[in-house]
ChimeraX commands (.cxc) that place a marker at each C-alpha (Angstrom):
marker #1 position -1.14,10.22,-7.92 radius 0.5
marker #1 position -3.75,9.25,-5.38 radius 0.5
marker #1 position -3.84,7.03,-2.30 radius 0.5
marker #1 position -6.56,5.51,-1.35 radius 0.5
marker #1 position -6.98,5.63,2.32 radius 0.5
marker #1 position -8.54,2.63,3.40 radius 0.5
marker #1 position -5.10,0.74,1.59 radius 0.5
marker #1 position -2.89,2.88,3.07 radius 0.5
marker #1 position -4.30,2.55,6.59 radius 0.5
marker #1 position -3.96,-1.11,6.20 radius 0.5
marker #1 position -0.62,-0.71,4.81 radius 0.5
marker #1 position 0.39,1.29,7.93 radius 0.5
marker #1 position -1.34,-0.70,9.93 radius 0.5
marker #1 position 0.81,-4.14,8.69 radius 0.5
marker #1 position 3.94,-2.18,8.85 radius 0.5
marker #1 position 3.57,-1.30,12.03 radius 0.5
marker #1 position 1.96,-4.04,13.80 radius 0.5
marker #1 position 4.54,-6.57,11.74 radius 0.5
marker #1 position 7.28,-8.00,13.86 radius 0.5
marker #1 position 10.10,-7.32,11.98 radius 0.5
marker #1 position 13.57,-8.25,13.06 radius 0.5
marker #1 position 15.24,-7.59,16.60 radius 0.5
marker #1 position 11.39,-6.54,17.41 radius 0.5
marker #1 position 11.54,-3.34,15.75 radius 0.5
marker #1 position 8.98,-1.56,13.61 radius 0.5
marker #1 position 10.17,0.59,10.73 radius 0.5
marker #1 position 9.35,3.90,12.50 radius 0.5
marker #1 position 11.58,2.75,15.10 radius 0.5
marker #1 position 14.45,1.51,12.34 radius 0.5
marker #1 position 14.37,4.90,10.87 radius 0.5
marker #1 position 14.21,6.95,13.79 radius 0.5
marker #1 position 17.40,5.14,15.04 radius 0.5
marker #1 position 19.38,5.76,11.11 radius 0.5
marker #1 position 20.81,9.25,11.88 radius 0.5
marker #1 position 21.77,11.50,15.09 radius 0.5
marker #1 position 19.40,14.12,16.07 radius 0.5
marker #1 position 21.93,16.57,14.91 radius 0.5
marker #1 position 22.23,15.48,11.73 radius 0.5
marker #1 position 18.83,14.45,10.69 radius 0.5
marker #1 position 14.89,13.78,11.82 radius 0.5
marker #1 position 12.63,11.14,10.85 radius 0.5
marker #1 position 9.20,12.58,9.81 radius 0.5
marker #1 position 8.00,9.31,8.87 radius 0.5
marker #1 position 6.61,7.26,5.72 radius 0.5
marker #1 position 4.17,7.35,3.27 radius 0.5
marker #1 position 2.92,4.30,0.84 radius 0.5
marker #1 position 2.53,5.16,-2.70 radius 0.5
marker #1 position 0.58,3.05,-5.39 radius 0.5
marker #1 position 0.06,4.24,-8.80 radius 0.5
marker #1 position -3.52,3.67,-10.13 radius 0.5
marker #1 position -2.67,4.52,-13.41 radius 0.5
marker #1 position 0.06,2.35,-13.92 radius 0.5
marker #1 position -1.23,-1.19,-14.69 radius 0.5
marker #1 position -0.32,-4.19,-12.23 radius 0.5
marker #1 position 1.24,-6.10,-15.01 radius 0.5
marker #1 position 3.54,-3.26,-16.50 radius 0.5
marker #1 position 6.99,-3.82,-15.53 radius 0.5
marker #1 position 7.34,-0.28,-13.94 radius 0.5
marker #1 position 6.97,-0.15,-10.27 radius 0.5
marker #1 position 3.33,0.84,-9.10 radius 0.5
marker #1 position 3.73,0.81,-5.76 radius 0.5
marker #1 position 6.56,2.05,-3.26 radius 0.5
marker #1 position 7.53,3.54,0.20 radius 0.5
marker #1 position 8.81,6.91,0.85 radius 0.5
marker #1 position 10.54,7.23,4.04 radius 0.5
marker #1 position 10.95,10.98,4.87 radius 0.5
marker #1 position 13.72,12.76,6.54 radius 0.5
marker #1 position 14.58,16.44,7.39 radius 0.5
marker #1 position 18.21,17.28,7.46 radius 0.5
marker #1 position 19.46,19.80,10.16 radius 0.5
marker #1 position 21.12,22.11,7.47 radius 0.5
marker #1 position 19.42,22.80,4.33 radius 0.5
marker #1 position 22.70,22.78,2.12 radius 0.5
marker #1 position 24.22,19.77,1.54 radius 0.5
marker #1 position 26.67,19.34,-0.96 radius 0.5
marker #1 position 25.64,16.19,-3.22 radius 0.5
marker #1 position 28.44,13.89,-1.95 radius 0.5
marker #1 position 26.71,14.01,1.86 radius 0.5
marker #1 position 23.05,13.40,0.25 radius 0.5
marker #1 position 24.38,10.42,-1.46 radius 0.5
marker #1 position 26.10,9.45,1.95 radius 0.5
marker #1 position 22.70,10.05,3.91 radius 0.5
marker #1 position 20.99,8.26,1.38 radius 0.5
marker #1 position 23.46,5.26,1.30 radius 0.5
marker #1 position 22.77,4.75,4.94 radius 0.5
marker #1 position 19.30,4.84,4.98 radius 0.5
marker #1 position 19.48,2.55,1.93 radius 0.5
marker #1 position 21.48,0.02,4.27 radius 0.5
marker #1 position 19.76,0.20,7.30 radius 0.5
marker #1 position 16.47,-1.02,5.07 radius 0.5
marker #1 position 18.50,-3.80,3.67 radius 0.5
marker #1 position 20.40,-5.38,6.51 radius 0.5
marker #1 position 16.97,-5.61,7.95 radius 0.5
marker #1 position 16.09,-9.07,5.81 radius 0.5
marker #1 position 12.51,-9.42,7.74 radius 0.5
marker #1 position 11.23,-5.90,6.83 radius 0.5
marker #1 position 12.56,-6.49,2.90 radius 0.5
marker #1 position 10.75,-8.88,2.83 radius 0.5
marker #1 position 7.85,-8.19,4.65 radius 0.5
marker #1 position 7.55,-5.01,2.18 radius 0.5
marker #1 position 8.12,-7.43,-0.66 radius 0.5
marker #1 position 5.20,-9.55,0.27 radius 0.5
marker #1 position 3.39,-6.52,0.79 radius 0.5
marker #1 position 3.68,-5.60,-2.79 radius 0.5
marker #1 position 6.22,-2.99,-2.69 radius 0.5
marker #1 position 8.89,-2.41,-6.04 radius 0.5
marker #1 position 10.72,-0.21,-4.42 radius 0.5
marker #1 position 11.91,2.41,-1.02 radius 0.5
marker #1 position 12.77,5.63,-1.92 radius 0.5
marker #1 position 14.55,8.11,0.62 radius 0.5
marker #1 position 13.22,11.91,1.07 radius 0.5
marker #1 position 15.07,14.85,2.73 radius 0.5
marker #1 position 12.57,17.81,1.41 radius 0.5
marker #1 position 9.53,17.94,-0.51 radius 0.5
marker #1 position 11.16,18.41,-3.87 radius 0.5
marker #1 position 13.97,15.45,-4.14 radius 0.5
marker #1 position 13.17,11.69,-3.69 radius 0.5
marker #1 position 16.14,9.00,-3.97 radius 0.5
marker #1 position 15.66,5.45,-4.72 radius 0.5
marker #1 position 17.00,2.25,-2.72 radius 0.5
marker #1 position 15.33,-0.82,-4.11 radius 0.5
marker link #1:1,2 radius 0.2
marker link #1:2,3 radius 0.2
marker link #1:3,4 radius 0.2
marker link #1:4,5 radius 0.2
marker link #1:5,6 radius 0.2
marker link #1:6,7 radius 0.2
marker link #1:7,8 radius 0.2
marker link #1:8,9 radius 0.2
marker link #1:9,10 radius 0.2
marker link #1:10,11 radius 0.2
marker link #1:11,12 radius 0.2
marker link #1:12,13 radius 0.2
marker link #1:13,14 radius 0.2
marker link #1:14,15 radius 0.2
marker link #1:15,16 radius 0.2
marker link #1:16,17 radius 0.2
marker link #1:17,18 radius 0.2
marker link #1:18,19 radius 0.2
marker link #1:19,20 radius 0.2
marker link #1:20,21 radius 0.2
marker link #1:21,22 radius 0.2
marker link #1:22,23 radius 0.2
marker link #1:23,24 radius 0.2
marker link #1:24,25 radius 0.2
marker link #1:25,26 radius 0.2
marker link #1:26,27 radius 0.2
marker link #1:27,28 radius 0.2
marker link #1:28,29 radius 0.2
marker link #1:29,30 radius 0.2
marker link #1:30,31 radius 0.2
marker link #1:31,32 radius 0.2
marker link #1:32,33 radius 0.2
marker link #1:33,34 radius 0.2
marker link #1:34,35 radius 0.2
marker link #1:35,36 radius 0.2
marker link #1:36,37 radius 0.2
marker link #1:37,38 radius 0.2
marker link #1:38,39 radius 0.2
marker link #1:39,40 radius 0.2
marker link #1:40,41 radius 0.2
marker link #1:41,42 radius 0.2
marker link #1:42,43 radius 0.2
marker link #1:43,44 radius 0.2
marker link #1:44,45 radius 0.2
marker link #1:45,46 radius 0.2
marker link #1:46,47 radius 0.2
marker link #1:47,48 radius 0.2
marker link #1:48,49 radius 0.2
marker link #1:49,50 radius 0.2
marker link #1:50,51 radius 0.2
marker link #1:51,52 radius 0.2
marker link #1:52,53 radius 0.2
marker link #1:53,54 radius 0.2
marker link #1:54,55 radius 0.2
marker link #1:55,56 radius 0.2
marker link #1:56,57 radius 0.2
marker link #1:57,58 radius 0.2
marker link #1:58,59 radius 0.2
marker link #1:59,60 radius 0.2
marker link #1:60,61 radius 0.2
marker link #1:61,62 radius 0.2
marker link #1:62,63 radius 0.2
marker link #1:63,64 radius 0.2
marker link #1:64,65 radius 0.2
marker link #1:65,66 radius 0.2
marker link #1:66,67 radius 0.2
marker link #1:67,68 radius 0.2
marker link #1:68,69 radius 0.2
marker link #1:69,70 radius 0.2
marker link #1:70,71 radius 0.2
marker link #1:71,72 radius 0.2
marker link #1:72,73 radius 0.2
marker link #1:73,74 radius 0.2
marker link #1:74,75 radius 0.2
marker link #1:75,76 radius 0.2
marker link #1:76,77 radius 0.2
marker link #1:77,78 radius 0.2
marker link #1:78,79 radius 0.2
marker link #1:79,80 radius 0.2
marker link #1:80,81 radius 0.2
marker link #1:81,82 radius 0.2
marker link #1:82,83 radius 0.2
marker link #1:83,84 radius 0.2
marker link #1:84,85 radius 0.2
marker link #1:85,86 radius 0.2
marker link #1:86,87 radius 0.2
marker link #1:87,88 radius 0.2
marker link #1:88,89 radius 0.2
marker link #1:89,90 radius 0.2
marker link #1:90,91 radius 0.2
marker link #1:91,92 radius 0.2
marker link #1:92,93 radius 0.2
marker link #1:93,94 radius 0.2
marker link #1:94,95 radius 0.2
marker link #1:95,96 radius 0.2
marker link #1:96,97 radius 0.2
marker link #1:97,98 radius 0.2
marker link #1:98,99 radius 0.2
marker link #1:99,100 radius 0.2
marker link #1:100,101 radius 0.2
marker link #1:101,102 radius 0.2
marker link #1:102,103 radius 0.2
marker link #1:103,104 radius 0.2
marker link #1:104,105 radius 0.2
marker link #1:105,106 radius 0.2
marker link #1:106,107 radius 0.2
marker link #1:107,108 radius 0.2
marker link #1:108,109 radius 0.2
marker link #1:109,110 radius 0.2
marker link #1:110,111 radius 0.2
marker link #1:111,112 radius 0.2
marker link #1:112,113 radius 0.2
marker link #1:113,114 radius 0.2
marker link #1:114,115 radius 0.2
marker link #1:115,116 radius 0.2
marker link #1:116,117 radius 0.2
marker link #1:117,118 radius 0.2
marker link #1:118,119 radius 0.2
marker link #1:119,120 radius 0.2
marker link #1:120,121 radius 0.2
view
């Protein structure tokens, strides 16, 4: 899986220069989802798949927006509850859907470690 970094600059640099609703910019959305308690936003990263063709019906290219919990064992029904409000946030946020949309995203997908990704759209 590679990213090429002249599209993901100009990805980043669209997501963050884009006005999305209320004036915010997704790093500010996300930093705003949980307490500092309970969770930190590292960030995002924007994944295409090269070897994936852009007609397949499989999605080629998505978002990963990255979290760190503040305890390292969750049980699975507080994962799903962290990932459920992320998942919302993103989606009552109708100018940033579809600014991603137009941007050629298939889908956001929610991190809280390097092993696990969960999928919102």
């Amino acid at each position: 899986m590679t990213i090429k970094p002249s599209l993901h600059i100009a990805v980043a640099a669209l997501l963050l220069s884009a006005p999305f609703a209320h004036g915010e910019n997704l790093d500010v959305l996300m930093s705003q989802v949980f307490p500092e308690a309970q969770a930190t936003y590292i960030g995002y990263e924007s994944v295409e798949r090269q070897d994936i063709p852009a007609s397949a019906a499989v999605d080629r290219k998505y978002l990963i927006v990255d979290f760190r919990l503040a305890s390292n064992q969750m049980e699975s029904e507080q994962i799903q509850a962290s990932v459920h409000k992320v998942c919302m946030t993103l989606l009552k946020d109708r100018e940033l859907i579809r600014q991603l949309s137009d941007s050629g995203y298939d889908m956001v997908s929610v991190a809280f470690d390097r092993r696990s990704q969960f999928d919102c759209l």
